[in-house]
N, C-alpha and C positions, 0 to 999 in steps of 0.2 A: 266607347266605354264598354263595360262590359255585360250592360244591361244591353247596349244594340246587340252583339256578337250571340248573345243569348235571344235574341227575337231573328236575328238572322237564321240562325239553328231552328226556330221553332216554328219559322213560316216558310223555311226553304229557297230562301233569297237566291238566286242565281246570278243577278248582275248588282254592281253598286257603281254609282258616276261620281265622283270626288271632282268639290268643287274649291277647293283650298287658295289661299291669295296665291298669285303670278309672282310671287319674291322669292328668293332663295330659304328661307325659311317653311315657308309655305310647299316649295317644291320637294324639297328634302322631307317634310312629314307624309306629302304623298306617297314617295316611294317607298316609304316604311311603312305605312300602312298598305299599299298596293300588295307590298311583297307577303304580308301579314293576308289578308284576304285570298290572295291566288292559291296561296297554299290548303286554305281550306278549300277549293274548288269555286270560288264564285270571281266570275271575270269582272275587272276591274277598267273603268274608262275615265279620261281626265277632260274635267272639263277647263277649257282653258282660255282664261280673259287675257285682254292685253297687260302687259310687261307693268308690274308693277300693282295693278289692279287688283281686287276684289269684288263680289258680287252685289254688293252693296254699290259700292263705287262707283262701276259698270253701268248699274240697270239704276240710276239716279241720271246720269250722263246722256240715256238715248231718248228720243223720242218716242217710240212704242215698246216699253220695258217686255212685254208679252212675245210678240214677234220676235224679235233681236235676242229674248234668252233662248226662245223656242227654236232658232240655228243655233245657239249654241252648244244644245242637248242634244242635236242632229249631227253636230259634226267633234264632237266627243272623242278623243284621243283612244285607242287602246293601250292598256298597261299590261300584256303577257310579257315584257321584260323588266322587270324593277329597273334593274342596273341602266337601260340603254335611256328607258325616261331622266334616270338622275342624270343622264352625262348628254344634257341636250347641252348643247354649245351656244357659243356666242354668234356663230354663223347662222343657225336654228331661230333665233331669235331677234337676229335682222331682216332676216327673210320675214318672218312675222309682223315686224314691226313695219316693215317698207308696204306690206299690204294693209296697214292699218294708218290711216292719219288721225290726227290728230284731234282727238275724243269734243266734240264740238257737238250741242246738237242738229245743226245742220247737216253732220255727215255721219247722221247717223245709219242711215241703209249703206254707204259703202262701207262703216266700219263691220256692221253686220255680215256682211256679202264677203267682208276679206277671212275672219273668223271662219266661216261657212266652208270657202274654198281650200281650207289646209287638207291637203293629203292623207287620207284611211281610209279603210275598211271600213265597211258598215258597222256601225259599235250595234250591233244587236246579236240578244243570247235569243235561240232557240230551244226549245223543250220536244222532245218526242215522246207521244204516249203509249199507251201499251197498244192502242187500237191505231198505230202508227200518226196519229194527227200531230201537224206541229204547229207549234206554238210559239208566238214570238211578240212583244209590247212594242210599239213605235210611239211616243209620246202618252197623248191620251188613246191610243186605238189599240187597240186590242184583233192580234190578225189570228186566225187559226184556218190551218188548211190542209184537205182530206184527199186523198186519193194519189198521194206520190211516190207510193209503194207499187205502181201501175203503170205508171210512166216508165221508158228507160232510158238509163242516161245516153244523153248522147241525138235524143231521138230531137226531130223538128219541131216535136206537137208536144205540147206539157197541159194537157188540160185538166185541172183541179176545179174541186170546188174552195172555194175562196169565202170566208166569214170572218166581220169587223165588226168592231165594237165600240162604240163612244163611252169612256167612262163618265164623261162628265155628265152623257144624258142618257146615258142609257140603253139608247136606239141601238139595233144589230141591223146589217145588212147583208145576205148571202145569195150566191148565185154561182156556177160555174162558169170558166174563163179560162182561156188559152193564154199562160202567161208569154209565148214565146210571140205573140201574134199584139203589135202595137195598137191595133183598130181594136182587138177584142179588150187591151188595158182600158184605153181612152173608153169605151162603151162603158166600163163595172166601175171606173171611177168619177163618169157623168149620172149616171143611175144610186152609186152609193153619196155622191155627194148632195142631191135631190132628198136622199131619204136621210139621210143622217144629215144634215145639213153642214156640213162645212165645206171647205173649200175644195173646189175641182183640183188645182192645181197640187193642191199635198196632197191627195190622195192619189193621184198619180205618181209621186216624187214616194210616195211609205207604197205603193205597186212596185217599183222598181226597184226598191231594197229589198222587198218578199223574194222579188224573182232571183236575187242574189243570193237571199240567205236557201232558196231551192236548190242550184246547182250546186251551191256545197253540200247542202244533206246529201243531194247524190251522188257527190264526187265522196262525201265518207263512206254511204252503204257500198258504195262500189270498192272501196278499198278494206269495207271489214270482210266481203264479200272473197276477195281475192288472198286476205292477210291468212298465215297458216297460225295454228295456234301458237301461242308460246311457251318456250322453253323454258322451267322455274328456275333462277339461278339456285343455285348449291349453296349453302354457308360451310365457312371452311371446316366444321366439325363435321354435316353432312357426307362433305368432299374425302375426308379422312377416313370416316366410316364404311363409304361405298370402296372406298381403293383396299382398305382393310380388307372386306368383302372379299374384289377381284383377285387380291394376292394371296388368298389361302391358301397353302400346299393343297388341301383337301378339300378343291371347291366342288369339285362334283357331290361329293358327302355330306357338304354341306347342303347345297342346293336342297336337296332329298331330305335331310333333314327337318329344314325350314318348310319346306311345302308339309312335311307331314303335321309340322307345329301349325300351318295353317287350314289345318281339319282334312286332309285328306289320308285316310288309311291306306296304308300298302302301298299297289299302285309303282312302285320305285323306279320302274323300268320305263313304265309310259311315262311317267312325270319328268324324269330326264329327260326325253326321247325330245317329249313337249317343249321343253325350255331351250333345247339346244336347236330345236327349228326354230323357235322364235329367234333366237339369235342370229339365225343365218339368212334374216332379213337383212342386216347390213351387206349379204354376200349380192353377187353380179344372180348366182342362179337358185334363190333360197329354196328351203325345202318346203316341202305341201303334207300336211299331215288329214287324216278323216281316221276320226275315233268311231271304231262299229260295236254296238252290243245291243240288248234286248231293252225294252222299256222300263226306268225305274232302277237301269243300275247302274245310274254317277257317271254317265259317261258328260254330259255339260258340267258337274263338277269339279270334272278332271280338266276338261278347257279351260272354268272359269279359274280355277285354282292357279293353274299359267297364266293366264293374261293377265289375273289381279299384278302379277310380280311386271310384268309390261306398263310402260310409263303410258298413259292418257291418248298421247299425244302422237303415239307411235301405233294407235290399234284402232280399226275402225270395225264395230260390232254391230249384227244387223240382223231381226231372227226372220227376213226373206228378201228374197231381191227378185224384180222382173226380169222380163229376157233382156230389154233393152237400156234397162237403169246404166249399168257398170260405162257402159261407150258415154254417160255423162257426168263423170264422176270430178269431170278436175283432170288436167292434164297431168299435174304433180301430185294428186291428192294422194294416190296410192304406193309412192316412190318409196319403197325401201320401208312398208309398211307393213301392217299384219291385219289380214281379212278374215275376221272370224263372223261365221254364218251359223245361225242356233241349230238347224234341222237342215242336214242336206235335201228333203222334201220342198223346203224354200224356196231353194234353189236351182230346183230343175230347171226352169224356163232359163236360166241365165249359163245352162253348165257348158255350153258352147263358148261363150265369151270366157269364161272359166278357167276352160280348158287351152284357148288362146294366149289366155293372158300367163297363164304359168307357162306353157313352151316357149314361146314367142317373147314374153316380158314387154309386149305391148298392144294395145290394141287401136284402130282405127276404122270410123265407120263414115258416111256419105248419109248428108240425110235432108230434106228437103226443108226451107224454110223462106219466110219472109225476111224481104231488105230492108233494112231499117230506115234507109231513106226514101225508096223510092215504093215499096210495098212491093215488089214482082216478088216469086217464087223464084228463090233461087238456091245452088245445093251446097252447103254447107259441110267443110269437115271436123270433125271431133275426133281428138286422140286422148287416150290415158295411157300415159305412160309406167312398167314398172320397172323395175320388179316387186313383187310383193309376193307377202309370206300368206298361204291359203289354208284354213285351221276349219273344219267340218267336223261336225255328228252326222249320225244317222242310226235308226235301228233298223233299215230295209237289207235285208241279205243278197238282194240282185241290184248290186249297183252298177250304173254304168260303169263299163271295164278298161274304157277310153279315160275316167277321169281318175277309177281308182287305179291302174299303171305307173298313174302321175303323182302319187300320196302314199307317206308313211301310214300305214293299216294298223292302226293302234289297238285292241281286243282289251273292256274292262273285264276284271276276273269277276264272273258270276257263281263263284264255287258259296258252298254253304257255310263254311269259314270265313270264309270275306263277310260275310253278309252278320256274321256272329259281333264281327269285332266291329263292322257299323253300328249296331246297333248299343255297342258297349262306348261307342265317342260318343255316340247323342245323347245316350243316359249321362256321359264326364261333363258335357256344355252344360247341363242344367244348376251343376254343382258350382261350390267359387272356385276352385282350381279351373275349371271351364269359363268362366268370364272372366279369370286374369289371364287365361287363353285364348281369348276374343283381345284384348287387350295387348299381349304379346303380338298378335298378327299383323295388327296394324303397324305396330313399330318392323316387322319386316316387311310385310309390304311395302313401305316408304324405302329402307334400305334397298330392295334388291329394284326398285324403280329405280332410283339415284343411282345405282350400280350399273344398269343397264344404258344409264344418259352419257355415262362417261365412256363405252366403247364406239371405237373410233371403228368408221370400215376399211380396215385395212386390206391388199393385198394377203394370200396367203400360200406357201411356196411348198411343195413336199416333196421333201429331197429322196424319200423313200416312194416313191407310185411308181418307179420302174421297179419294182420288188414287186409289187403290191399284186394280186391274184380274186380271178373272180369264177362261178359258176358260167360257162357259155353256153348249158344246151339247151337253152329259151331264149327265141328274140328279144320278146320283153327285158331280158337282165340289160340289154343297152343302154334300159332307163334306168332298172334298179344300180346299175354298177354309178352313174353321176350319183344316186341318191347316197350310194355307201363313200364315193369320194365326199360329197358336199357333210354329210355327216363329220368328216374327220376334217375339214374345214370349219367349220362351227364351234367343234372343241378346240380348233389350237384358237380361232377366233377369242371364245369365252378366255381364255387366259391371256389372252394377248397384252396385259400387265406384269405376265410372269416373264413374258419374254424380252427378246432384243430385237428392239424393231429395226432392221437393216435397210440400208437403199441399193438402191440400181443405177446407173444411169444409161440412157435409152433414145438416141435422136434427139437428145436436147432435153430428153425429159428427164425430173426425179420421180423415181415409182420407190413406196416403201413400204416393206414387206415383212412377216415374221414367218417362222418356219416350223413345220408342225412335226413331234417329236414320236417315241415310239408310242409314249406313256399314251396319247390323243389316239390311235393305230388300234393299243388296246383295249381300250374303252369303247369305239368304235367298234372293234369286230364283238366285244359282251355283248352291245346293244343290237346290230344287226345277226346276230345269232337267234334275237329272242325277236325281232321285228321282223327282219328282211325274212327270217325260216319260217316267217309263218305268212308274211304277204308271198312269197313266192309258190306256197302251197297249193295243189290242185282245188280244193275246196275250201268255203271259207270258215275260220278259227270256230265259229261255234256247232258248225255240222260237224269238225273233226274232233269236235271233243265230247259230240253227242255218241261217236260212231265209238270212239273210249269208251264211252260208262257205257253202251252196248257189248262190245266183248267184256268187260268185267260180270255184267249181269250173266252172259249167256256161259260165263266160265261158272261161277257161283252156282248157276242151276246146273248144270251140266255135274260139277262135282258135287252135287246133294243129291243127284238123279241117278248117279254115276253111272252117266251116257255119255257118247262120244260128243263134242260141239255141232258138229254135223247132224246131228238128230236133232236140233231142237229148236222148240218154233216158239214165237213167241209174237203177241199182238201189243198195236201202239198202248194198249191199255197197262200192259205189263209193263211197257219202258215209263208209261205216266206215273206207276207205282214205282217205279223204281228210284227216276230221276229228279221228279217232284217238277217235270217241266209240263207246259200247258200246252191243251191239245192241238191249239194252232199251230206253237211251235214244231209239235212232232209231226205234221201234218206236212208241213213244207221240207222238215232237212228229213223225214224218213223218204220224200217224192224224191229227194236228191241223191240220196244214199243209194237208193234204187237205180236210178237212171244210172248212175257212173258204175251200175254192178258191184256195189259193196253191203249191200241186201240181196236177198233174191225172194220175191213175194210167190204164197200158196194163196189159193182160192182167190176171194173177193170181188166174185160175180153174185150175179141177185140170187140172196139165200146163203149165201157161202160164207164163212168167218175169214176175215184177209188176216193173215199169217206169213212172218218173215224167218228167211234164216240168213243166217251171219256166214256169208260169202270171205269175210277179211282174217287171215290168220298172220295179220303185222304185229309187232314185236308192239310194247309202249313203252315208249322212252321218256326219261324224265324231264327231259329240257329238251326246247327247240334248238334246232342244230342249221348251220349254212353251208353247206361243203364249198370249198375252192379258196377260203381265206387262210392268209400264211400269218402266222403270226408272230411279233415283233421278233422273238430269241433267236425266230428263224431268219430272220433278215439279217440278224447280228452275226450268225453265223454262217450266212450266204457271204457274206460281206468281207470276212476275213479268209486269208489266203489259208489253202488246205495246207496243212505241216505234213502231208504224206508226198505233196507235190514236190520238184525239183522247183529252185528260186529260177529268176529269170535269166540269173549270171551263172548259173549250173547247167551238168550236160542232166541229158534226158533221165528219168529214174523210171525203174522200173515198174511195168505192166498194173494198173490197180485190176480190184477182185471185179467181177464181170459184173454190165448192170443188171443181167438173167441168169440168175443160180438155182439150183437145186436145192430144196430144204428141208432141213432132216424131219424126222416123222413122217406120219403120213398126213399127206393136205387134205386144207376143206374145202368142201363141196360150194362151188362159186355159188354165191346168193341168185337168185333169178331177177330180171327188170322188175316182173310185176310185182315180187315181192318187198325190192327195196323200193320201187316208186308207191307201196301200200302204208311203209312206214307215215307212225302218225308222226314226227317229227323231223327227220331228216330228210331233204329235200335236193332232187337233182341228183348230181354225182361230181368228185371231186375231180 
């Protein structure tokens, strides 16, 4: 009725036994009711008299109506399948019956005893509390038992403590007990039968369904243990929106757009840079990104602003890790995932493993433990496998140089503009246009999650990399040159619904692959002009932009002074007026400016005023620059046959112009190493 279904709901019912007559009427309103209850969550058992019977019937017919119903509660049908309980057969039901004779009360223990022996499962529901105890009813007893969060599956010894309860009187009895160990059962169920009074023998027979309902709770923790999270299915508007998304002529613009709609200013180049590493988590050799700037300017909310648009399921966030945590992470945990760490300070202890795990894409350690059967010391291997995409902060300017090699060097802009136009978004949040922009985020967020669940990792093919040109006169570009390929794998990746995904066939195998275009090429070499030109920089992006707004000062004074640059000295106290930066900071990149001889310090022995002069007379260029990248028009027309050439079916044509001529005017004067290697922008040589 639905006064029960509403006291079910109100008391939290977990199980219900249906005792309905053994007729086909009777059998059929079980299963509609069965099907009705499961589906609210509460398991369902049948209690099942002989063919034809009811409970009335039954328990008027036996000798000890108490006994003989109390096996029948005991050996309770489970009903998790509606359908299979209504389609019990005729053959079901002779089998039943040939274990039952014929309802007399003289026979009435074997009628009991045949009921008893039908084939199931322990019909009992268990409860797990927050303080892991579980819980479970066996007639009148009431069992609960503590400590199986301790045990491990699988192990010889299960020792719990163990607590019952008689509701009829009351009594509790507790004590611990080794359930795997038959002298320790038999001991707590001559002891609990003594104090609770009832019988030795059921209390052994409700110990041995406990120890039942144990190895399941731990064959479940073991298996939520191991289970990876899941994947939300898509509904097909979802599905429609995110492919929408994938197939925009102008996803990159988009991308940047939507991240700005979700509160970050500016930023455009990094916020790319950002998402298109994230993406190349699906690749064999993802990218590694570490965002560096000063305290207090956004560089976590330029991470977190990327990951929000990353599905849950795909990011695992940590604000530190030990040296030894990552070697126990899950052999798959990490596969084709994205490891963001809040503070590379975190992290030090683990940047070894770190830095393994991004060259290598796996790691494995040896480490000593106990045997689960026999207790010896023995040595144990653990591996995590990846690859995985590595996403760091930091505001330290001496990073290890071993990890940062291996990472996109991302720089947030600390200009006084930037910091103008933050301050004019925070003022917009407070407004309603600002909270129906708290509101618009969330609906993108969701999109570009679902956008992201639907790329597949494909192969990806570039028909252009024997074109393709890099800077050679630093070892290190070995690294940087994968990082500007895997770059331009990430964007033909990100589009990979634009494309045509083609196959191979390979030793029996199908490989299928899409093919990265000029358009991926160009976007790639915008972004590593403004990334790679300035990770590959002698000094890091914010001493080179301290060492700028030094020659602007020192030119300014110089032309109010009107004295050569050369004359003029100037102390960190000048540059703190100048720049509005703090003393600490000038403290460290003026130590460094010095060291590399792009300062040259007067005085500042005891007594003495320390004074600098500006050593650097490099040009300032307005954009970071990469020398050795060709770019696409040029490949287009490397590609096509010169029309000054003779064809192949022609005789020879004449002499082209020499590749060393003479040039009219007069020439300029070769630039010098030190002064193009001074530039604050251009880096290397073509």
């Amino acid at each position: 009725t639905d006064e029960m279904r509403q006291a079910f709901r109100q008391h939290g019912v977990k199980q219900v036994l249906i005792a309905y007559d053994n007729d086909p009427a009777g059998n059929e309103a079980a299963v509609k009711l069965a099907a009705e209850l499961t589906a609210v969550g509460i398991a369902v058992f049948r209690v099942v008299f002989p063919e034809g019977m009811d409970a009335n019937g039954y328990l008027c017919q036996v000798a000890e109506p108490e006994r003989a119903f109390g096996l029948l509660l005991d050996s309770a049908v489970p009903m998790q399948d509606a359908a299979e309980v209504q389609a019990t057969t005729a053959t079901e039901r002779a089998a039943l019956a040939e274990h039952q004779p014929v309802p007399v009360p003289e026979t009435v223990s074997a009628l009991a005893a045949g009921i008893a022996a039908l084939p199931s499962m322990p019909n009992v529901v268990w409860e797990t509390g927050a303080n892991g105890e579980i819980s479970l009813t066996l007639g009148t007893q009431q069992w609960g038992i503590r400590g199986l969060s301790q045990v491990k599956a699988g192990a010889a010894v299960m020792k719990v403590n163990v607590q019952v309860v008689d509701t009829d009187s009351g009594v509790m009895f507790a004590d611990s007990v080794d359930m795997m160990s038959a002298r320790g059962r038999n001991g707590y169920a001559r002891l609990a039968a003594t104090e609770l009074g009832l019988a030795e023998g059921d209390l052994r027979r409700s110990l041995g369904q406990v120890l039942l309902v144990l190895e399941q709770c731990q064959q479940a923790g073991a298996g939520e243990q191991t289970e990876t999270p899941p994947v939300p299915e898509l509904s097909e508007d979802q599905r429609v929106a995110a492919l929408a998304l994938l197939q925009d002529p102008q996803l990159s613009e988009r991308i940047t757009a939507d991240l700005a709609a979700c509160g970050v200013v500016g930023e455009s180049t990094n916020l790319l840079a950002g998402y298109l590493a994230a993406v190349s988590r699906k690749l064999e050799r993802p990218l590694a990104v570490l965002i560096q700037s000063s305290s207090a300017a956004g560089k976590s909310s330029l991470m977190d602003a990327v990951l929000n648009l990353i599905p849950e399921e795909e990011r695992l966030q940590y604000s530190a890790m030990t040296g030894q945590s990552l070697f126990y992470l899950g052999e798959t945990n990490l596969q084709h995932k994205i490891l963001a760490i809040a503070e590379e300070e975190g992290v030090r202890q683990a940047a070894y493993a770190l830095k393994l795990l991004q060259s290598d894409g796996e790691l494995t350690i040896a480490s000593t433990g106990k045997d689960d059967a026999s207790g010896n010391l023995v040595t144990k291997q653990y591996t995590v496998k990846g690859p995985v995409m590595l996403m760091l902060t930091t505001t330290a300017i001496d990073v290890d140089e071993e990890l940062l090699n291996r990472c996109l060097v991302l720089t947030v802009n600390e200009s006084r503009e930037q910091t103008e136009a933050i301050h004019a978004l925070q003022r917009h949040k407070q407004t309603l246009e600002g909270l129906l922009a708290e509101n618009e985020k969330a609906y993108i967020t969701e999109l570009h999650q679902n956008a992201q669940r639907l790329l597949r990792p494909l192969n990806v093919v570039n028909p252009y990399a024997s074109q393709l040109t890099f800077m050679s006169d630093k070892t290190r570009t070995r690294r940087d040159h994968m990082k500007y390929l895997t770059l331009i794998q990430s964007i033909a990746l990100l589009h990979q619904h634009q494309r045509e995904v083609k196959t191979a066939e390979h030793r029996g195998k199908r490989l299928e692959y899409i093919e990265v275009t000029q358009d991926d090429i160009s976007l790639a070499n915008r972004l590593a002009h403004e990334i790679l030109g300035r990770t590959l920089d002698e000094m890091p992006p914010q001493t080179r932009k301290l060492l700028l707004l030094i020659q602007e000062m020192v030119k300014a004074t110089a032309a109010a002074q009107q004295r050569p640059v050369k004359d003029i000295r100037f102390t960190r106290r000048d540059i703190r007026s100048y720049t509005y930066w703090s003393d600490s900071q000038l403290k460290l990149h003026c130590q460094r400016l010095s060291d590399m001889e792009y300062l040259l310090t007067h005085g500042g022995s005891r007594g003495h005023l320390l004074q600098y002069e500006l050593l650097w007379n490099g040009d300032k260029a307005e954009e970071a620059h990469l020398c050795g990248l060709i770019e696409p028009e040029n490949q287009a027309a490397n590609s096509v046959y010169d029309s000054r050439k003779s064809g192949p079916d022609e005789g020879k044509s004449g002499s082209s112009l020499p590749q060393v001529r003479a040039k009219s005017g007069s020439p300029k004067p070769a630039a010098s190493r030190s002064d193009k290697g001074l530039n604050g922008s251009q880096v290397g040589r073509a």
